[in-house]
C-alpha positions as CSV (number, residue, x, y, z in Angstrom):
1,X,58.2,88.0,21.9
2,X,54.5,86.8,22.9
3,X,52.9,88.9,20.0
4,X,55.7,87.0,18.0
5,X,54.2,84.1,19.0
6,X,50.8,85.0,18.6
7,X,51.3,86.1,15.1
8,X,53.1,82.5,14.5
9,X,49.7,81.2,15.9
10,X,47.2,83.5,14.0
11,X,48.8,82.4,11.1
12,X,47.2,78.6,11.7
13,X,43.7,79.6,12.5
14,X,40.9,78.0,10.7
15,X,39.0,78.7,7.5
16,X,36.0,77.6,6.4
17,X,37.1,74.7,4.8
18,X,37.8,71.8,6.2
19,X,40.6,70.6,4.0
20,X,44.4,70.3,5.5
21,X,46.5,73.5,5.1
22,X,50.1,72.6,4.4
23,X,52.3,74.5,7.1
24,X,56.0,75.1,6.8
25,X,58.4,75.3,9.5
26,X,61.6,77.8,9.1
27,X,64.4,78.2,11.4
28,X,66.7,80.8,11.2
29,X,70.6,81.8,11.4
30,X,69.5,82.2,15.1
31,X,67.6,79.4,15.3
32,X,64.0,81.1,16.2
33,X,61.4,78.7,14.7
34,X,58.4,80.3,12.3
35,X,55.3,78.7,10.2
36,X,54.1,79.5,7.1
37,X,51.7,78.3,4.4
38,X,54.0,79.9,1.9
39,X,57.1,77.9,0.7
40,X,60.5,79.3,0.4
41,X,64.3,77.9,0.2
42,X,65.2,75.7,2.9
43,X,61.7,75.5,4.7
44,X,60.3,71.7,5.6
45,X,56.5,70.8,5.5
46,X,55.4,70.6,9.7
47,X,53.6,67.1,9.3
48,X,50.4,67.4,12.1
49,X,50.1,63.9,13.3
50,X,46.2,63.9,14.9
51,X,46.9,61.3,18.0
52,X,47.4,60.9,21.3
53,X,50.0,58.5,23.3
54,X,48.2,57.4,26.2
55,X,49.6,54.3,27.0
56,X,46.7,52.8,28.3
57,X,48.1,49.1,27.4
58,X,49.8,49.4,30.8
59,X,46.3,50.1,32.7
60,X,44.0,47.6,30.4
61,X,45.0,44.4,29.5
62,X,44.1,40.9,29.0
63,X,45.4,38.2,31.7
64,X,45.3,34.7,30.8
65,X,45.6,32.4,33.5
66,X,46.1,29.1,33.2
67,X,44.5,26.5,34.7
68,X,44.6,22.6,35.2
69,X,41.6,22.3,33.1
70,X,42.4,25.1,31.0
71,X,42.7,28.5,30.1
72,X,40.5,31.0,31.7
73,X,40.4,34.8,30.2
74,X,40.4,37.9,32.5
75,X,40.5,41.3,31.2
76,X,41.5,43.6,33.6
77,X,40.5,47.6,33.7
78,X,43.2,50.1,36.0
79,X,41.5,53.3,35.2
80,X,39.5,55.4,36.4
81,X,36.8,55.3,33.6
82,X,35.2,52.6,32.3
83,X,36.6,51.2,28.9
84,X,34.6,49.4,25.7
85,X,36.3,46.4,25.2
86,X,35.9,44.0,22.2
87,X,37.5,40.4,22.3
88,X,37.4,37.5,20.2
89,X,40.0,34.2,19.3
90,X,41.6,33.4,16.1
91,X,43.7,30.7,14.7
92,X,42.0,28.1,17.0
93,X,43.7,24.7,17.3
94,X,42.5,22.2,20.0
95,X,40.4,24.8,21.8
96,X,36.5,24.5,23.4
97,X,34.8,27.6,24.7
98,X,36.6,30.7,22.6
99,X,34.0,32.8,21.9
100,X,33.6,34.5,18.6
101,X,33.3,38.0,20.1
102,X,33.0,39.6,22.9
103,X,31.7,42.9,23.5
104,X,31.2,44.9,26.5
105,X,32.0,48.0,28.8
106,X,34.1,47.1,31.6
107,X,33.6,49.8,35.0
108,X,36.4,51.3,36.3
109,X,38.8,49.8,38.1
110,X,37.7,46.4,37.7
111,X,38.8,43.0,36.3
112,X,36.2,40.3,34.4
113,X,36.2,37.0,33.6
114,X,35.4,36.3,30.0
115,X,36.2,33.1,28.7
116,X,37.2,30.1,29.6
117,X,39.3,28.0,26.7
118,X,39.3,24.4,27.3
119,X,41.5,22.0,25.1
120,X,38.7,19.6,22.7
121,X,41.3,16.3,23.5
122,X,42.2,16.1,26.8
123,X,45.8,16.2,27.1
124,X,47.2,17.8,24.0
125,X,47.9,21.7,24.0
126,X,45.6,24.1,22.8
127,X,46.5,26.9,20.4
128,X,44.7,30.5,19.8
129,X,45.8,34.1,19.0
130,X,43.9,36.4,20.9
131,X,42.3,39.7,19.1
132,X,41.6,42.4,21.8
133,X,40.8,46.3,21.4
134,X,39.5,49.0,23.4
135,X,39.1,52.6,24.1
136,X,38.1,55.1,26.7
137,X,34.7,55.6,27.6
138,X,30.8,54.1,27.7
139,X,29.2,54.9,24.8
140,X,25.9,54.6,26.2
141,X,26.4,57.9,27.7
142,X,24.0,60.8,26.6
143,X,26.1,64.1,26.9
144,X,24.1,66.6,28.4
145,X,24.0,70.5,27.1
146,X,26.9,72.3,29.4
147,X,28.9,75.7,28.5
148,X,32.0,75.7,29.3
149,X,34.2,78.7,31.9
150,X,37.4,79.4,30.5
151,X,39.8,76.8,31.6
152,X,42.4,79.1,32.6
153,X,43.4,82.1,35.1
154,X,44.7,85.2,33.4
155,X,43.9,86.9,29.8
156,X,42.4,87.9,27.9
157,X,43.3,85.1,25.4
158,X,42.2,84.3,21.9
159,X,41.4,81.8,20.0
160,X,44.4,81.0,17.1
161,X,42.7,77.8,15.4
162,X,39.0,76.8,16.0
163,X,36.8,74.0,14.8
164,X,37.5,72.0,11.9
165,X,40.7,74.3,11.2
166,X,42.8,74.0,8.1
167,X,46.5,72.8,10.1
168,X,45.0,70.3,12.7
169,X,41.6,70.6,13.7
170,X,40.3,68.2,11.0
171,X,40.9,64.6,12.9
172,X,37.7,62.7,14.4
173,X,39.7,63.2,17.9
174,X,40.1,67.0,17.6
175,X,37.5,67.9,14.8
176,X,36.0,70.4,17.5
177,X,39.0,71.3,19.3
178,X,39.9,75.1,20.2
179,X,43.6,76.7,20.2
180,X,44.3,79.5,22.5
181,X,47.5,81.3,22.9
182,X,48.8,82.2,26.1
183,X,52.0,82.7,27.9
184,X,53.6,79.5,29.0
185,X,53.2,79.2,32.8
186,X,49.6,80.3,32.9
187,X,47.5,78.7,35.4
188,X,45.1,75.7,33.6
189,X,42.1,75.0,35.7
190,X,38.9,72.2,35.2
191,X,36.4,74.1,33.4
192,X,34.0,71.0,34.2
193,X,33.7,68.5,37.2
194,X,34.7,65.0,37.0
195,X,37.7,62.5,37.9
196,X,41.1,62.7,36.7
197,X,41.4,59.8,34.4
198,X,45.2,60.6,32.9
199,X,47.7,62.5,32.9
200,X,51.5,63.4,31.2
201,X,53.7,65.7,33.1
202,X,57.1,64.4,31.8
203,X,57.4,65.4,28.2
204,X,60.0,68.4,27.7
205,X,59.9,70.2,24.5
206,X,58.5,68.6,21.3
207,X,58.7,64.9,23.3
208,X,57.5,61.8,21.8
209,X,53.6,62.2,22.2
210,X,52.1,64.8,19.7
211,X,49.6,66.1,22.5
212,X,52.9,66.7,25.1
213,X,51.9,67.4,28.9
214,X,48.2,66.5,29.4
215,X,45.3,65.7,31.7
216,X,42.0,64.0,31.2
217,X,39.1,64.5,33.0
218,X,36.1,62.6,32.8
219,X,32.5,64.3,33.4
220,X,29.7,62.9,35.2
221,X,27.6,62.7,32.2
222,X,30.3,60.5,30.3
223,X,32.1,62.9,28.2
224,X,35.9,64.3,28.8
225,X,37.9,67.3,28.6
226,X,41.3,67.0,27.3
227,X,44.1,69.8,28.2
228,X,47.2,69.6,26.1
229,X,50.6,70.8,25.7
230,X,51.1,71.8,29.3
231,X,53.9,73.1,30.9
232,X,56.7,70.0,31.7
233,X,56.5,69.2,35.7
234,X,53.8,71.8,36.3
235,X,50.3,69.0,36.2
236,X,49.2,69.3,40.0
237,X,46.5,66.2,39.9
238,X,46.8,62.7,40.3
239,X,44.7,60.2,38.3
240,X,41.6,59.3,40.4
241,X,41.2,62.7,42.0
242,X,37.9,64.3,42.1
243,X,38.6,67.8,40.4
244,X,35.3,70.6,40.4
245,X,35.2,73.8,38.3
246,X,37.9,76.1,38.6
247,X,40.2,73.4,40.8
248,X,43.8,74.0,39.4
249,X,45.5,71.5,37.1
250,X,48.8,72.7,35.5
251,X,50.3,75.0,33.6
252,X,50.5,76.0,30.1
253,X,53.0,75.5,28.0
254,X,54.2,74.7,24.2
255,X,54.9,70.9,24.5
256,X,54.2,68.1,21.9
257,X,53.4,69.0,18.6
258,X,52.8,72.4,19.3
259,X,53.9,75.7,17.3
260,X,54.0,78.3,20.3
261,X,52.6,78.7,23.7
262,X,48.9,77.9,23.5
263,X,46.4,75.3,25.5
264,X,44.3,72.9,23.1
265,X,41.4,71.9,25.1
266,X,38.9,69.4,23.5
267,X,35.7,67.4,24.3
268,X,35.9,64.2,23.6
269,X,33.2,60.7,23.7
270,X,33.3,57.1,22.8
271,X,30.4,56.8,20.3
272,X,30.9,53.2,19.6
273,X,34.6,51.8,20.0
274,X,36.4,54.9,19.1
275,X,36.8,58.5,20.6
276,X,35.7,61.3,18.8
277,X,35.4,65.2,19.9
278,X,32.2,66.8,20.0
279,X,31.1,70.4,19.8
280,X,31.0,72.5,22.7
281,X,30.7,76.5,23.8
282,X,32.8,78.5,26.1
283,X,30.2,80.5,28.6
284,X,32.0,83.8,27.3
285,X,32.8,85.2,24.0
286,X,36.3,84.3,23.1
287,X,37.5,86.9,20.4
288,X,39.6,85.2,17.6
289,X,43.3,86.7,16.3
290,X,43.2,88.0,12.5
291,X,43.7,85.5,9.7
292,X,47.6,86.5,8.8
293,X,47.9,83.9,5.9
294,X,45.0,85.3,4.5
295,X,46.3,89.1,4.7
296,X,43.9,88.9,8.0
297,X,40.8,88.4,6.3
């Protein structure tokens, strides 16, 4: 059954092009799922959908307080990693104070004041729409040159789709990502040192986030590694907990918007108000399985 799978995963590995390879999903009179880049009656195109549900809107967030005097403008920071933030006021009516925009990294685990709105005649209400973004990270950060131990226990594994593959590996968030097959249930552990930033451990199945089961870690020199599609229930960390090389996280597993058994791990950075992953080497050579689309070219 796992070479099954692993042939099911050879079949997505990546070419040299970057270009998207259209997959299509099959299920049979048994119903055992397969992929294909080769049409055929009553197959469906697999649409890859290159994003991550994070829900950070719950742990960042703007909280306007209101005053006597007026409106004053917190922006408050639960995680464990600093965020970039960028806030500004439209639609003003009756309002003194509203800055154009406002750009900044806010530290972990803190909560800023940045505006105070005051109304321009005394009395009368004031009326604004505020325009608020952010994302993960300080992208003053200089990553620093770091290979990478295998992030699990177990093998040996191979690599099923590698940077800038044809199915999924073609995003800005997972341009550099690696696929490696695996039994579900193998042991995940940190392949860097840092603080546990996030984590999913509920999803069952294909789920509602693309990425399934994950944690994030973030490394002292800024950057993150990102472990998806983990085994439901199995994540062993807690955000906010120091992890070091090698310290267990979860298990593997084939949840999100995954096509059998395998462990995505990526490197990711905020460059400027956005995430994107970056390149990065394993400290061992990680063999690759054939090519079975291409007749294992």
């Amino acid at each position: 059954m796992f070479l099954r799978l692993l042939l099911s995963c050879g079949l997505l590995m990546a070419a040299t092009s970057a270009a998207a390879m259209t997959i299509y999903k099959y299920t049979d009179a048994n119903g055992v799922v397969s992929y294909s880049d080769r049409p055929a009656p009553g197959a469906q195109v697999f649409v890859f959908r290159d994003r991550m549900v994070e829900h950070l809107e719950r742990q960042v967030r703007l909280d306007i307080r209101k005053q006597k005097g007026g409106d004053e403008v917190y922006v408050r920071n639960d995680l464990y990693a600093p965020v970039e933030i960028e806030l500004g006021f439209g639609a003003l009516k009756n309002v003194s104070g509203a800055p154009r925009s406002i750009r900044k990294v806010l530290p972990a685990r803190s909560n800023q004041r940045l505006a105070l709105l005051t109304p321009i005649q005394a009395g009368e209400s004031m009326r604004y729409t505020p325009k608020f973004q952010y994302f993960l990270g300080d992208p003053s950060g200089q990553a620093q040159g770091y290979r990478y131990p295998f992030p699990w226990r177990g093998g040996p594994f191979r690599l099923t789709q590698g940077p800038n593959g044809q199915y999924s590996h073609f995003g800005a968030k997972s341009r550099y990502a690696m696929d490696i097959a695996m039994p579900v249930g193998t042991p995940i552990v940190a392949a860097r040192g840092g603080v546990v930033i996030k984590t999913e451990n509920d999803q069952s199945g294909g789920g509602k986030n693309p990425s399934g089961n994950f944690v994030r870690v973030l490394h002292d020199d800024g950057t993150m590694g990102v472990y998806l599609h983990l085994k439901q229930g199995s994540v062993s960390v807690r955000e906010g907990q120091r992890v070091e090389v090698g310290s267990p996280l979860a298990l593997s597993g084939n949840t999100g918007n995954s096509t059998g058994p395998h462990l995505h791990f990526v490197v990711q950075r905020n460059t400027g108000m956005g995430l994107v992953s970056i390149p990065y080497q394993f400290s061992q050579p990680l063999e690759v399985l054939p090519n079975f689309a291409l007749r294992g070219k």
